[in-house]
LUMKOL-860880 format. One record per residue (C-alpha): residue in one letter; x, y, z; residue number from 0. Coordinates in Angstrom, 1 decimal, padded with zeros to 4 digits. Layout:
SITE  zake       x       y       z  gudren
SITE     A       X       Y       Z     NUM
...
//
This chain:
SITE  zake       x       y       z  gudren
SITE     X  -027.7   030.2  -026.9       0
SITE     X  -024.8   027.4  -026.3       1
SITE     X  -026.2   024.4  -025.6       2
SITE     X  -025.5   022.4  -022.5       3
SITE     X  -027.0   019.4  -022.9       4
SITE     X  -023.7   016.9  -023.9       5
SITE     X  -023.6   014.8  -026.6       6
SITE     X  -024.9   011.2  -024.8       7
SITE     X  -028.0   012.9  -023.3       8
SITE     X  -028.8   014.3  -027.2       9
SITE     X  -028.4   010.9  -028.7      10
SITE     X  -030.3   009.5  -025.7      11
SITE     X  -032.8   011.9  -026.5      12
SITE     X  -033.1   012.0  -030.4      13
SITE     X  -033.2   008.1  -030.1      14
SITE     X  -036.2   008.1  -027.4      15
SITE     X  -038.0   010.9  -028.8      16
SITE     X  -038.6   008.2  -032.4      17
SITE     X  -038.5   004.9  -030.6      18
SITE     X  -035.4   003.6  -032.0      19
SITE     X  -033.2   001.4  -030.0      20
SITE     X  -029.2   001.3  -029.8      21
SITE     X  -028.8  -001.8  -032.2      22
SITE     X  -031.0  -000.3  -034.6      23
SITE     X  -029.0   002.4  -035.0      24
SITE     X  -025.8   000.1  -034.6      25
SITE     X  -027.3  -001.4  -037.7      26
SITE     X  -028.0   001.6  -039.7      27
SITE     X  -024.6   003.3  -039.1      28
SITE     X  -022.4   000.2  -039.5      29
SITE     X  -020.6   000.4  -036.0      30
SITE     X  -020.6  -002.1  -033.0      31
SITE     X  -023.7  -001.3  -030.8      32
SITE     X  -021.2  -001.5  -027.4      33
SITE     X  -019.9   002.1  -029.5      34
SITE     X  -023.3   003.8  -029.4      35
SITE     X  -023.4   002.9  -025.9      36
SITE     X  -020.1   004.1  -024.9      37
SITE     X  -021.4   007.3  -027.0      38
SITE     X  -024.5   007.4  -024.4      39
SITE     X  -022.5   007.5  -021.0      40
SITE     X  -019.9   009.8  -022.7      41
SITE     X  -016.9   007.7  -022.2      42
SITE     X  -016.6   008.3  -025.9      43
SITE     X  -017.1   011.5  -028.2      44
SITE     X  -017.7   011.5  -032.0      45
SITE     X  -014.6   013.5  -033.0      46
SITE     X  -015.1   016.9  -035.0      47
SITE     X  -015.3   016.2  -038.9      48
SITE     X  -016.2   012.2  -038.5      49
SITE     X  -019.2   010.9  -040.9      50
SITE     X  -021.1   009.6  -037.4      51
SITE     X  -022.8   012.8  -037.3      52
SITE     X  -024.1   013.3  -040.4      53
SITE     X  -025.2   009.2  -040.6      54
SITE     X  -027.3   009.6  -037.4      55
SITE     X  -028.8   012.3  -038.6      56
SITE     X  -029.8   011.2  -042.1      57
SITE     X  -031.2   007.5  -040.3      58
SITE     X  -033.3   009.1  -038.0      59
SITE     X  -034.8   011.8  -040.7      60
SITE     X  -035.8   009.4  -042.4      61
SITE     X  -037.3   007.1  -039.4      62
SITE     X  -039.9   010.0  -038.9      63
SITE     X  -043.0   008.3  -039.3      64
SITE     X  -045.8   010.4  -037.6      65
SITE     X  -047.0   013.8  -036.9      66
SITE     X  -046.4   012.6  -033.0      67
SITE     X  -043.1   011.9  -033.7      68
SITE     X  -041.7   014.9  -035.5      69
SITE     X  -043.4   016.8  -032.5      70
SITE     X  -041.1   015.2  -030.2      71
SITE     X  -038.7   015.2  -031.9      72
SITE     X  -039.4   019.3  -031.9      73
SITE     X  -039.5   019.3  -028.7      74
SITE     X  -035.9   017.1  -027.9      75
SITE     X  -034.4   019.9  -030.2      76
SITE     X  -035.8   022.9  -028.2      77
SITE     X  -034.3   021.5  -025.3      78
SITE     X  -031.1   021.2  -027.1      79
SITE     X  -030.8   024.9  -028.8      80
SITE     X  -033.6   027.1  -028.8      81
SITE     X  -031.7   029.1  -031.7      82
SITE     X  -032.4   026.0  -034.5      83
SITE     X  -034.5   027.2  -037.1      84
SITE     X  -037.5   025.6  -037.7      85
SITE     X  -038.1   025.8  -041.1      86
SITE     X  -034.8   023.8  -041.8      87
SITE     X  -035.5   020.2  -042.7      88
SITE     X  -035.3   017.4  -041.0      89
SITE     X  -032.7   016.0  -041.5      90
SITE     X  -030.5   019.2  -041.2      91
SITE     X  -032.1   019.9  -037.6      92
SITE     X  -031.0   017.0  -036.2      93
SITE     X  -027.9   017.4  -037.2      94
SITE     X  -027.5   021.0  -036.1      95
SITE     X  -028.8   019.2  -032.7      96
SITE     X  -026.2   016.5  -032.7      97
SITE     X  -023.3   019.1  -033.8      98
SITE     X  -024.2   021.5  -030.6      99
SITE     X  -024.2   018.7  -028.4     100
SITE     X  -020.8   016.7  -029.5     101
SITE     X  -019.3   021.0  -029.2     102
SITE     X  -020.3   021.0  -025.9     103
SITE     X  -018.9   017.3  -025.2     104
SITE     X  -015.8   017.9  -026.8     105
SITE     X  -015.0   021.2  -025.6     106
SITE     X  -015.8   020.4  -021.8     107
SITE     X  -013.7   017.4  -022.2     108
SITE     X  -010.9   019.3  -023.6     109
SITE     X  -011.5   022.4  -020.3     110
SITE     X  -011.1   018.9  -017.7     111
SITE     X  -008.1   017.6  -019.3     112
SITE     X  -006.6   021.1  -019.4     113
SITE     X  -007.7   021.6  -015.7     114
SITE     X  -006.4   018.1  -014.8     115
SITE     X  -003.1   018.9  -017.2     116
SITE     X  -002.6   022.3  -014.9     117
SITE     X  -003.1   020.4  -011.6     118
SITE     X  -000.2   017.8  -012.8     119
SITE     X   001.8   020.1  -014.0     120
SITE     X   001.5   022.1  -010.9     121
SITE     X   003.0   019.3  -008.7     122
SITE     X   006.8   018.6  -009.5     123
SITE     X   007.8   015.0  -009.4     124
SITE     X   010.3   014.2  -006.9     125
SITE     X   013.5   011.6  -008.5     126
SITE     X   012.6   009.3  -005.4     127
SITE     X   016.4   007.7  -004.7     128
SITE     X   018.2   006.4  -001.9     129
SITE     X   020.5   009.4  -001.7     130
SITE     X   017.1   011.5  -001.4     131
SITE     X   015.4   010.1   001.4     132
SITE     X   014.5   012.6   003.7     133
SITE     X   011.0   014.8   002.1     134
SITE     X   009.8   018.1   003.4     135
SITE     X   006.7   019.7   002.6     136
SITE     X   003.1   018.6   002.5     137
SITE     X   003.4   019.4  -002.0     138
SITE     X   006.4   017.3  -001.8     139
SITE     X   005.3   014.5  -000.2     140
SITE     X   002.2   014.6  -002.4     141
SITE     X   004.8   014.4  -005.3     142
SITE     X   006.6   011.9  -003.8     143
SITE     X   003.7   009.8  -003.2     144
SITE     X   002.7   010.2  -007.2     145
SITE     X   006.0   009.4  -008.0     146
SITE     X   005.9   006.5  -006.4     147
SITE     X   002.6   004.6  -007.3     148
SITE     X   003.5   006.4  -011.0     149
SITE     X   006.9   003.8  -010.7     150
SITE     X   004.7   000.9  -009.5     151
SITE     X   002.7   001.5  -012.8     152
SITE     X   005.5   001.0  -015.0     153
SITE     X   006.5  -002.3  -013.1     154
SITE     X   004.5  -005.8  -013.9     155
SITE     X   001.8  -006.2  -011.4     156
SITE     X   002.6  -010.1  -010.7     157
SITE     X   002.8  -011.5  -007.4     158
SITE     X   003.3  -007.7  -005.2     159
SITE     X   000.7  -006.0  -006.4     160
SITE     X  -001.3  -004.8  -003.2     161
SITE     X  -000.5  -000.8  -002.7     162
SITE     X  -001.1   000.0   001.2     163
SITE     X  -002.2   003.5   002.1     164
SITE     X  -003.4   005.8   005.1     165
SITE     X  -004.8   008.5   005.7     166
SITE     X  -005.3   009.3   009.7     167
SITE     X  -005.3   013.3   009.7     168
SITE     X  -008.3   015.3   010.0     169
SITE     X  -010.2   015.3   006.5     170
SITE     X  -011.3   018.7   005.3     171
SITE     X  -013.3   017.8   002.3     172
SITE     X  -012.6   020.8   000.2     173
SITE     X  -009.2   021.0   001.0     174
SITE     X  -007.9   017.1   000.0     175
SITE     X  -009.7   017.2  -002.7     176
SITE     X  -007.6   020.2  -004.1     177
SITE     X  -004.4   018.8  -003.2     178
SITE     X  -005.3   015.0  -003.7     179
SITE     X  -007.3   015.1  -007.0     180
SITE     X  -004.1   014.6  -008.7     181
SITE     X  -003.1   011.3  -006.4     182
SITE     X  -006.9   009.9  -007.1     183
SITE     X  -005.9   010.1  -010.7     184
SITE     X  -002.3   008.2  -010.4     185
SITE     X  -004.3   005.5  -008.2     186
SITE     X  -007.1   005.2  -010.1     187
SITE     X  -004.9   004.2  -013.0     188
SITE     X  -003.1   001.9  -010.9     189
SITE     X  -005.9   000.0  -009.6     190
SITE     X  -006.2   000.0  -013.9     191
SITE     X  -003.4  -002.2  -013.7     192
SITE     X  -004.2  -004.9  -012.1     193
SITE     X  -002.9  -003.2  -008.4     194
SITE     X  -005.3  -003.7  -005.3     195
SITE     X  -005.3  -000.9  -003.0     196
SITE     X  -005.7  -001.3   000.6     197
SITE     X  -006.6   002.5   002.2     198
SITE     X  -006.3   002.9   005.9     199
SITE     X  -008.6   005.7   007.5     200
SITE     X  -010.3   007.8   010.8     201
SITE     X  -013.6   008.4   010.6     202
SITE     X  -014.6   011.8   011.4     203
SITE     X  -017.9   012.7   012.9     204
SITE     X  -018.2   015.7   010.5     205
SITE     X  -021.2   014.6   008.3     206
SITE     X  -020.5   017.0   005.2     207
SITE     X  -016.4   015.7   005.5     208
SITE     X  -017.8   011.8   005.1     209
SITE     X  -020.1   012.5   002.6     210
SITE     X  -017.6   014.6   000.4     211
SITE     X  -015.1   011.8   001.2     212
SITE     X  -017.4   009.0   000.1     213
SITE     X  -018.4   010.9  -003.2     214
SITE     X  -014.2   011.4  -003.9     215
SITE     X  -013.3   008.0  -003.6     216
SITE     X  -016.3   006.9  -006.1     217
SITE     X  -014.1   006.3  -009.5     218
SITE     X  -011.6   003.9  -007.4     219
SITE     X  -015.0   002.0  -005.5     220
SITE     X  -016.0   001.4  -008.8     221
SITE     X  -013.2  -000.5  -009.6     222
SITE     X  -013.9  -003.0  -006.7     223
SITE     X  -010.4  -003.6  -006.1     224
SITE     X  -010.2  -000.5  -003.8     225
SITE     X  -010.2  -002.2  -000.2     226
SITE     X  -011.5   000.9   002.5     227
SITE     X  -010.5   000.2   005.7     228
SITE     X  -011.3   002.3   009.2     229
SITE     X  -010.0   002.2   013.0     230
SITE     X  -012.8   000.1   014.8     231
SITE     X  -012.3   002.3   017.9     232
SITE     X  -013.4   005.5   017.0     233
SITE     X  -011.0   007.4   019.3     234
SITE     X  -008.4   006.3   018.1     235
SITE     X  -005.2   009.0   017.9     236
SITE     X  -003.1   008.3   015.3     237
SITE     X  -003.1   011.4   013.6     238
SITE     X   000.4   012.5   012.2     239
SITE     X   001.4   009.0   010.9     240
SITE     X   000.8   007.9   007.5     241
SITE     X   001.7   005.7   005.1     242
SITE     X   002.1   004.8   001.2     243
SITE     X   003.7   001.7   000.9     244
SITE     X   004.5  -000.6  -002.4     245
SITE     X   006.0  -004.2  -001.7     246
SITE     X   009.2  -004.8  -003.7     247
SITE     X   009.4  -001.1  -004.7     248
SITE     X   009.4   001.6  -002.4     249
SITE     X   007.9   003.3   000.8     250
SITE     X   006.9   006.7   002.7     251
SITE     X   006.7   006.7   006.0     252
SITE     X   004.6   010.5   006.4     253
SITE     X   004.9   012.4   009.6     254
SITE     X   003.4   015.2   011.2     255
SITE     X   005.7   017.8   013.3     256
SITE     X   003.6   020.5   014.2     257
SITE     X   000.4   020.2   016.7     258
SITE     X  -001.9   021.2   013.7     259
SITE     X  -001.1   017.4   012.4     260
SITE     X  -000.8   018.0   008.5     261
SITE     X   001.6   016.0   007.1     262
SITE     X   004.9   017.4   006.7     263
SITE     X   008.0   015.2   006.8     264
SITE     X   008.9   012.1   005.1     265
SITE     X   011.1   009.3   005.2     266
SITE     X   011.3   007.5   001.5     267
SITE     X   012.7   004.1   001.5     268
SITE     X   014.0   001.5  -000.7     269
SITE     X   015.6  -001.1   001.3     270
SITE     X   013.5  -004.7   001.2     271
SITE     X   014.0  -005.3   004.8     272
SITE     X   012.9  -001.5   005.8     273
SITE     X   009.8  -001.9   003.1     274
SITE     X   009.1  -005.4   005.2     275
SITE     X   008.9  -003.8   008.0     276
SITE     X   005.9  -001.2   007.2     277
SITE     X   004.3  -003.7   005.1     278
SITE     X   004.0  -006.2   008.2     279
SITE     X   002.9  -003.1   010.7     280
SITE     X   000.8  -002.1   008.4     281
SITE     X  -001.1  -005.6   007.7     282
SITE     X  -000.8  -005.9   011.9     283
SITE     X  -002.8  -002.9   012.1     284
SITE     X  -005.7  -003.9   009.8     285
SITE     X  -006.0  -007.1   010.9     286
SITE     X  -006.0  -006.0   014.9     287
SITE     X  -007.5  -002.3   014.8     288
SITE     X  -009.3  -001.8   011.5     289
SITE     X  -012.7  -003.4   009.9     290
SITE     X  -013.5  -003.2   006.3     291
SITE     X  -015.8  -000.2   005.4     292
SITE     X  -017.1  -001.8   001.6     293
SITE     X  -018.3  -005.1   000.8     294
SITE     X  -018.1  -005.9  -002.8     295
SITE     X  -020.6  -007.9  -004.5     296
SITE     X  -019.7  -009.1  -007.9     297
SITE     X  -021.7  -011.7  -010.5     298
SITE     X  -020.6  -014.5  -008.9     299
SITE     X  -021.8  -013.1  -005.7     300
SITE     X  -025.2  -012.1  -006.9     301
SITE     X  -027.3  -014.1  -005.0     302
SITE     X  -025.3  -013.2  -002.3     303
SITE     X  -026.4  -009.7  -002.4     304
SITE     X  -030.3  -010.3  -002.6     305
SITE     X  -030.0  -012.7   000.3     306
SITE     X  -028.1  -009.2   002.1     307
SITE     X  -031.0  -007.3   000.5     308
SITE     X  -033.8  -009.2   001.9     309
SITE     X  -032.3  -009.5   005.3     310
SITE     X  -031.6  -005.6   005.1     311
SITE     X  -035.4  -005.1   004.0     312
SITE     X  -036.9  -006.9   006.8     313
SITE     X  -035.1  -004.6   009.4     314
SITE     X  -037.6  -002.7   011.2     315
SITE     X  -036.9   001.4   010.5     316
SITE     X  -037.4   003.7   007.1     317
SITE     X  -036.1   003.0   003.8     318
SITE     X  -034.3   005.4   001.0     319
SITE     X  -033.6   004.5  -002.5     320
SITE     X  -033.2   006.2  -005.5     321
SITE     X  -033.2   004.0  -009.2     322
SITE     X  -033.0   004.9  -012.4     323
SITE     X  -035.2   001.6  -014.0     324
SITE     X  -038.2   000.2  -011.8     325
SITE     X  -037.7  -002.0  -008.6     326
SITE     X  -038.8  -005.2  -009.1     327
SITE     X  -040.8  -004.4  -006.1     328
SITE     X  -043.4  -002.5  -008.1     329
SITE     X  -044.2  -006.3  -010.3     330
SITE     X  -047.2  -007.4  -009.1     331
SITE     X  -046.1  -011.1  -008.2     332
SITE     X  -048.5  -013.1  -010.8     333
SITE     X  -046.9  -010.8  -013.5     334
SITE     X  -043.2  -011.2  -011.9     335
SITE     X  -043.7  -015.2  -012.4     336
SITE     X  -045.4  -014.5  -015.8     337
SITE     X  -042.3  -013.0  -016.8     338
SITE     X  -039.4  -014.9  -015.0     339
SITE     X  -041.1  -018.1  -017.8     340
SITE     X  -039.7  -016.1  -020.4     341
SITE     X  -035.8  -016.6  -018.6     342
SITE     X  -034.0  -019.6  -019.7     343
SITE     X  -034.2  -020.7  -015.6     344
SITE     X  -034.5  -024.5  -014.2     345
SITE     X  -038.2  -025.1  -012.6     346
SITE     X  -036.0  -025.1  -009.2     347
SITE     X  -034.6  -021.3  -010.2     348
SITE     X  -038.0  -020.5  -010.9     349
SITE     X  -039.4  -021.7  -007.8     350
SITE     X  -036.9  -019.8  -006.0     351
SITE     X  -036.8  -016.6  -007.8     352
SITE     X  -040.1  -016.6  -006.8     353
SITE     X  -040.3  -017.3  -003.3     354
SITE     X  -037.8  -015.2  -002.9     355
SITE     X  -039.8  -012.1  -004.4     356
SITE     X  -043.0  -012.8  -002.9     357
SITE     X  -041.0  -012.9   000.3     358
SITE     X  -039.5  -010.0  -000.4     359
SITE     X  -042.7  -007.7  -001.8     360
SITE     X  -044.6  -008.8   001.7     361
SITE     X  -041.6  -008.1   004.0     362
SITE     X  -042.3  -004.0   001.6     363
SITE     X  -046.0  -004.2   001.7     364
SITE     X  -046.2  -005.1   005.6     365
SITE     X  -043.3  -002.5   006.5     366
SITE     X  -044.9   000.2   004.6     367
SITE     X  -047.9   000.1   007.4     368
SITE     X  -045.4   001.3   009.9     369
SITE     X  -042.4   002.9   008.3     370
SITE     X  -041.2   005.6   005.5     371
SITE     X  -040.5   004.5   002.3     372
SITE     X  -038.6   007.5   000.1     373
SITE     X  -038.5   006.2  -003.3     374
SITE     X  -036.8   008.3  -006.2     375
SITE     X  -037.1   007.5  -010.1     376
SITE     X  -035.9   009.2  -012.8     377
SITE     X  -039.1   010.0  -015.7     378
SITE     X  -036.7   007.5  -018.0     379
SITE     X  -037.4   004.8  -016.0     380
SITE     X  -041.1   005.0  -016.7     381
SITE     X  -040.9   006.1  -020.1     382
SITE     X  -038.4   003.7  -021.5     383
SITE     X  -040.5   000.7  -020.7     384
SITE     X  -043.6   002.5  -022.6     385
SITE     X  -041.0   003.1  -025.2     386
SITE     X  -038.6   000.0  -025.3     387
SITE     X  -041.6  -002.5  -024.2     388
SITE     X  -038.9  -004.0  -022.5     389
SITE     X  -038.0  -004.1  -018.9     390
SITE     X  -034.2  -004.9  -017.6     391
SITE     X  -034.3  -008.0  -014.8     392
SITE     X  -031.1  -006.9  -012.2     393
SITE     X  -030.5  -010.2  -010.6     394
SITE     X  -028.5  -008.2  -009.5     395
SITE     X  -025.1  -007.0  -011.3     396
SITE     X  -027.0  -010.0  -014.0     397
SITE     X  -028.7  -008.1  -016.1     398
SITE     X  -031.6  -010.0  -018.3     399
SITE     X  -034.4  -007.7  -020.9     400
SITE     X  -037.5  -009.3  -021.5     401
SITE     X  -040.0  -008.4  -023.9     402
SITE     X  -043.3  -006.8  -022.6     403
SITE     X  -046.5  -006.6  -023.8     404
SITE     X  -048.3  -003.8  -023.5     405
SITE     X  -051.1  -004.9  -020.8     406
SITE     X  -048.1  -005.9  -018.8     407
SITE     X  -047.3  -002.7  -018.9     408
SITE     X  -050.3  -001.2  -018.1     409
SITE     X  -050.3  -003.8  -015.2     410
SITE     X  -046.7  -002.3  -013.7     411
SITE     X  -048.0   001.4  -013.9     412
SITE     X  -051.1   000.5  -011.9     413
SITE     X  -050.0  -001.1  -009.1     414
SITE     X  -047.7   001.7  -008.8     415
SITE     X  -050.5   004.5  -008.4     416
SITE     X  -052.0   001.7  -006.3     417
SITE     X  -049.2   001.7  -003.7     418
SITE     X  -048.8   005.8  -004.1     419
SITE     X  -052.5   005.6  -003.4     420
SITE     X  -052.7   003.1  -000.7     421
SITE     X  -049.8   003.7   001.5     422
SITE     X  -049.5   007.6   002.8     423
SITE     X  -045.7   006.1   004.1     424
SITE     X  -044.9   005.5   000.3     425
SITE     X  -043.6   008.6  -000.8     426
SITE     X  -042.7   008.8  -004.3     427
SITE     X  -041.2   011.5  -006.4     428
SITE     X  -040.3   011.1  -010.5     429
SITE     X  -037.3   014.1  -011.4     430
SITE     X  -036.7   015.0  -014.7     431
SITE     X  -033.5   012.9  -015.8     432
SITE     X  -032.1   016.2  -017.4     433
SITE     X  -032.0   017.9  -013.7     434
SITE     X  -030.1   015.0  -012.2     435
SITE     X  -026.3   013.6  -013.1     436
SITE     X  -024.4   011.4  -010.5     437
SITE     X  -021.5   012.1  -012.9     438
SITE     X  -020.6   008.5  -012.4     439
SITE     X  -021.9   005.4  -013.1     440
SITE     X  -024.1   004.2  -010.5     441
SITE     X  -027.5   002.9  -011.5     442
SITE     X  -029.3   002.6  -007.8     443
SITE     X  -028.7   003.3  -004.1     444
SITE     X  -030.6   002.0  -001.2     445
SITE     X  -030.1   003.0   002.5     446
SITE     X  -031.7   001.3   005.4     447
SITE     X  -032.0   003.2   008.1     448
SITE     X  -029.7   002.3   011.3     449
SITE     X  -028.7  -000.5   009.1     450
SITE     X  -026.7  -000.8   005.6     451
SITE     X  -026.2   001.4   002.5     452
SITE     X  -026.4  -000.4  -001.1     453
SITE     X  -025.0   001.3  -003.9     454
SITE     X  -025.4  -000.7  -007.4     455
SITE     X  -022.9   000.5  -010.3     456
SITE     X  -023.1  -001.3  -014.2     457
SITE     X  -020.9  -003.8  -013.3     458
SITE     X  -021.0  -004.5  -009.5     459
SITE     X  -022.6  -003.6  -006.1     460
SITE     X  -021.8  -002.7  -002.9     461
SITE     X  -023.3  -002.4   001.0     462
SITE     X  -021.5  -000.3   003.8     463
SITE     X  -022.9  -001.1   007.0     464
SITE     X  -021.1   001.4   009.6     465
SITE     X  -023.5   003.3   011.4     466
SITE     X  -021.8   006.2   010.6     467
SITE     X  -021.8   006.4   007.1     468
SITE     X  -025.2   004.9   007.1     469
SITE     X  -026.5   007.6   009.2     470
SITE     X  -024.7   010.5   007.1     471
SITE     X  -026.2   009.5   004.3     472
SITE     X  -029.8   009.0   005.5     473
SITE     X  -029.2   012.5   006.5     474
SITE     X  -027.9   013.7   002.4     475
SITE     X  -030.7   011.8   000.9     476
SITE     X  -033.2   013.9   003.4     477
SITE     X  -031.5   016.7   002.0     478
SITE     X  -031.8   015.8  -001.4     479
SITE     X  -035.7   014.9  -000.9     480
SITE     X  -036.2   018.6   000.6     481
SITE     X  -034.3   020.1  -002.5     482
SITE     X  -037.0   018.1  -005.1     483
SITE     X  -039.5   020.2  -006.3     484
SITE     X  -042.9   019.8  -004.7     485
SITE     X  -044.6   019.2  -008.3     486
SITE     X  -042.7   016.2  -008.8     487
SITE     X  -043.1   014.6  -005.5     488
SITE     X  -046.8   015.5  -005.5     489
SITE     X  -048.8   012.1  -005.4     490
SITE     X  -051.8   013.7  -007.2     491
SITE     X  -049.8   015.0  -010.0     492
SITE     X  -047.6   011.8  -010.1     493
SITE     X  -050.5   009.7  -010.0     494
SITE     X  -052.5   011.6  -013.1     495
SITE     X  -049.6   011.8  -015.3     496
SITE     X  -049.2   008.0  -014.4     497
SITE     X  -053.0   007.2  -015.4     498
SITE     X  -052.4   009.5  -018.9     499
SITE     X  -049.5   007.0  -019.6     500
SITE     X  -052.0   004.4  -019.1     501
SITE     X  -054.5   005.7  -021.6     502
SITE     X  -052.0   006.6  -024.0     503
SITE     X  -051.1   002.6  -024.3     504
SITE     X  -054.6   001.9  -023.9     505
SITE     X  -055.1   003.4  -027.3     506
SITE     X  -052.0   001.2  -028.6     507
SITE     X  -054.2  -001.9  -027.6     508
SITE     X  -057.8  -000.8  -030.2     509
//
C-alpha cells in the first residue's frame, strides 16, 4: 500500500508521537530550525539520497524512552504504511516511514510541476510589439496578458510598480480556473517582486462562483499586496470591457464582440500617452464606482485588528470559526493574566491586554445565551499543548509561546467541557487534523454573521465585510459543519475524551 500521507504530516507526526520539539531536532541534525519547519508545511522536500533521512531516523530511535512511546510511535507508522514490518528495528521503521512519505512528497510535487509545465506550455506567448497590436482570441489574449506581466517581471519594480486588472465578465468558477491558473501563476510571481496588484471585479450572486473565486485568489491574498476591488452598485453592466494594464510598459484594452460577453478581441498598446490614458480611467473608476473587498492587517496593525475583532464580536447574530491552536477565549481570565506576567509587557500593556480580554470573553459568554456559536479545532490543537506544555499567544499576526504548567493545562481543558456543558448554543466539533488540509497557509477563519469574515494566515490577517461574501461563506461553513462526522461533533464524546486528557496529566502531577 503507497502511502499518502506527505512528508511534513510524517515528520509532524514522528516528532509528536515522542515529544520532541522542532529545535531539538534542529539540534540533533545540525540544520537551522526555520529548515525543519519549512520541512513541516512542505514548502521544502528532503531530496532523494540526502543524509536528512537517515539522521532523523537514527535521533528519534534512540529518543524512545517508554513502552508508551514506542506504542505511538507504532501507531504514527500504521498510519503511514500499513506494509512496514514490525519486527524491523527501530530505527529502520522510522526510516522506512520517513522514506514513504518524502516518495510521496517528491513525486506529487514532481506530477504539479509537470501539470503546471503542460498548462504553460499549452499557452503560446504572444511577441507583444507595436506592429502586433490588434489580439484575437480569448487563448490569445490570455497569452498576451502572460506576456505582458511576464515583461513587467524582468523590469525593476521602482517607482511604477502597481499592475491594474479587471475582470467584469460572468465568472464560471470551473471554467477560469482552467484557463487562468496559468495567469495566477505569472501574477503571483509578480506580486513576488515587489509589484502591487489592483484587480477590478462584478460580483456575482452565484454562491458556489464567489466561493470558488475567493478560494482561487488565496496564494496572491496571502501576499497582502493584492488590492480586490468590486463595483459598489451591484448592477452595474460592464461586462465585455477589461483591462490589464502596466504603467511605463504596456497595456490591453479586452473586449467582448459577441452577446455571450467572453472576451475576445484586444487592443495591445505601448504608447505612454495611450497607457496614461487607461491608467487614469482606470484609477477614476475605483475611486468613483468601486470599494475595496480586503482589508489587510499586518504587525503594525495588530491591535488594529483586535479592536475590529471585538467590535465584530459584540454584533448581535451567530458566530463561525474554525482554528487550528485554541482561542484565547477558552483562558479562563485569572489564568489569561497569570500568563500575560510571563510577557515582557509594561504594567499599562498588561492592564490593557486584560481589559481587553475580559471584555471580550463577556461580550462571548453573554452572546452565547442568545446566539450560535460553531466552533471547529483541529485534535492538534489540543494535543500539542498537552504535548509542547506550551501555548502560542496570537496578538494577533505577533506570535508569543509561553511555558505552561501542567495544572494550567488542566485549567484550559476544563473550562472548555465547562462551556460545551453549559451553553447548548456552543457547538463544538474536534476533526482529525489528517482529514482536513486548507492546502494553504491559513491558521484561523472567523465569520460573523451579517457582518465581517476574518481570515488569519502565518504572517498576516484579513476581514471582508461585503454582505455578500459574508453571507456565502456563512452558507460553506454550514456546509462544511453538515459534512463533519457526528462522532466528532458529539458533545458527550468530545467532552469524555476531553476529561481522559485530564486524567492522563493528572497522573503527570503524583
Amino acid at each position: 500500500m503507497i502511502t499518502k500521507i506527505k512528508f511534513g504530516e510524517c515528520l509532524h507526526l514522528l516528532l509528536s508521537a515522542l515529544d520532541i520539539s522542532n529545535n531539538r531536532l534542529s539540534k540533533a541534525i545540525n540544520v537551522d530550525s526555520s529548515l525543519i519547519s519549512r520541512w513541516m508545511h512542505e514548502k521544502r522536500i528532503p531530496l532523494y539520497h540526502s543524509n536528512y533521512i537517515e539522521n532523523i531516523a537514527l535521533f528519534l530511535s534512540q529518543n524512545v524512552l517508554n513502552s508508551f512511546q514506542e506504542q505511538h510511535l507504532n501507531e504514527v507508522i500504521n498510519i503511514i504504511s500499513v506494509n512496514i514490518d514490525k519486527t524491523v528495528d527501530t530505527k529502520d521503521r522510522i526510516m522506512k516511514a520517513l522514506l514513504e512519505s518524502q516518495g510521496c512528497s517528491l513525486e506529487s510535487k514532481k506530477a504539479a510541476l509537470g501539470k503546471k509545465n503542460s498548462n504553460l506550455k499549452s499557452i503560446q506567448r504572444i511577441n507583444l510589439s507595436k506592429e502586433n497590436n490588434i489580439i484575437i482570441g480569448r487563448k490569445n489574449i490570455i497569452s498576451a496578458m502572460l506576456s505582458l506581466i511576464e515583461i513587467a517581471i524582468k523590469e525593476k519594480c521602482i517607482n511604477n510598480n502597481v499592475i491594474y486588472m479587471s475582470c467584469n465578465s460572468n465568472i464560471n468558477a470551473t471554467n477560469f480556473y482552467d484557463d487562468f491558473i496559468c495567469l495566477r501563476d505569472v501574477v503571483l510571481k509578480a506580486l513576488r517582486n515587489g509589484y502591487t496588484v489592483k484587480f477590478l471585479f462584478k460580483l456575482t450572486c452565484n454562491l458556489t462562483a464567489t466561493i470558488n473565486f475567493i478560494k482561487f485568489l488565496q496564494p496572491l491574498i496571502e501576499t497582502g499586496h493584492f488590492l480586490l476591488y468590486y463595483y459598489k452598485a451591484y448592477d452595474t453592466f460592464d461586462f465585455g470591457r477589461e483591462s490589464t494594464i502596466i504603467p511605463s510598459i504596456g497595456a490591453l484594452s479586452i473586449l467582448s464582440t459577441t452577446p455571450s460577453f467572453g472576451i475576445d478581441s484586444a487592443f495591445y498598446i505601448e504608447n505612454q500617452v495611450g497607457i496614461d490614458i487607461l491608467s487614469n480611467n482606470f484609477n477614476a473608476i475605483l475611486l468613483n464606482s468601486s470599494k475595496s473587498l480586503v482589508k489587510y492587517y499586518t504587525l503594525n496593525k495588530s491591535l488594529e485588528y483586535i479592536d475590529s475583532l471585538d467590535e465584530s464580536e459584540k454584533r448581535a447574530g451567530n458566530q463561525f470559526l474554525f482554528k487550528d491552536s485554541l482561542s484565547l477565549l477558552t483562558i479562563p481570565s485569572i489564568l489569561f493574566k497569570k500568563l500575560l506576567e510571563k510577557l515582557p509587557f509594561t504594567n499599562n500593556q498588561l492592564i490593557k491586554e486584560l481589559e481587553l480580554h475580559n471584555c471580550r470573553l463577556n461580550t462571548f459568554l453573554s452572546n452565547l445565551q442568545y446566539y450560535e456559536y460553531f466552533n471547529i479545532y483541529t485534535l492538534n490543537s489540543i494535543q500539542k499543548i498537552i504535548k509542547s506544555k506550551q501555548l502560542s499567544f496570537n496578538f494577533p499576526i505577533c506570535i508569543n509561546t509561553i511555558d505552561l504548567e501542567i495544572g494550567d493545562i488542566i485549567v484550559i481543558i476544563q473550562n472548555i467541557i465547562n462551556l460545551i456543558i453549559t451553553y447548548d448554543n456552543y457547538k463544538f466539533a474536534l476533526i482529525n487534523e489528517l482529514s482536513y488540509n486548507n492546502g494553504k497557509n491559513i491558521t484561523s477563519f472567523i465569520i460573523k454573521e451579517k457582518h465581517r469574515v476574518y481570515i488569519e494566515y502565518s504572517n498576516l490577517a484579513v476581514s471582508i465585510k461585503e454582505p455578500m461574501i459574508v453571507y456565502a461563506l456563512e452558507e460553506h461553513f454550514r456546509e462544511s459543519w453538515e459534512h463533519i462526522s457526528p462522532v466528532d461533533k458529539n458533545k458527550k464524546d468530545i467532552v469524555k475524551w476531553l476529561e481522559h486528557q485530564i486524567d492522563v496529566l493528572k497522573k503527570q502531577l503524583v
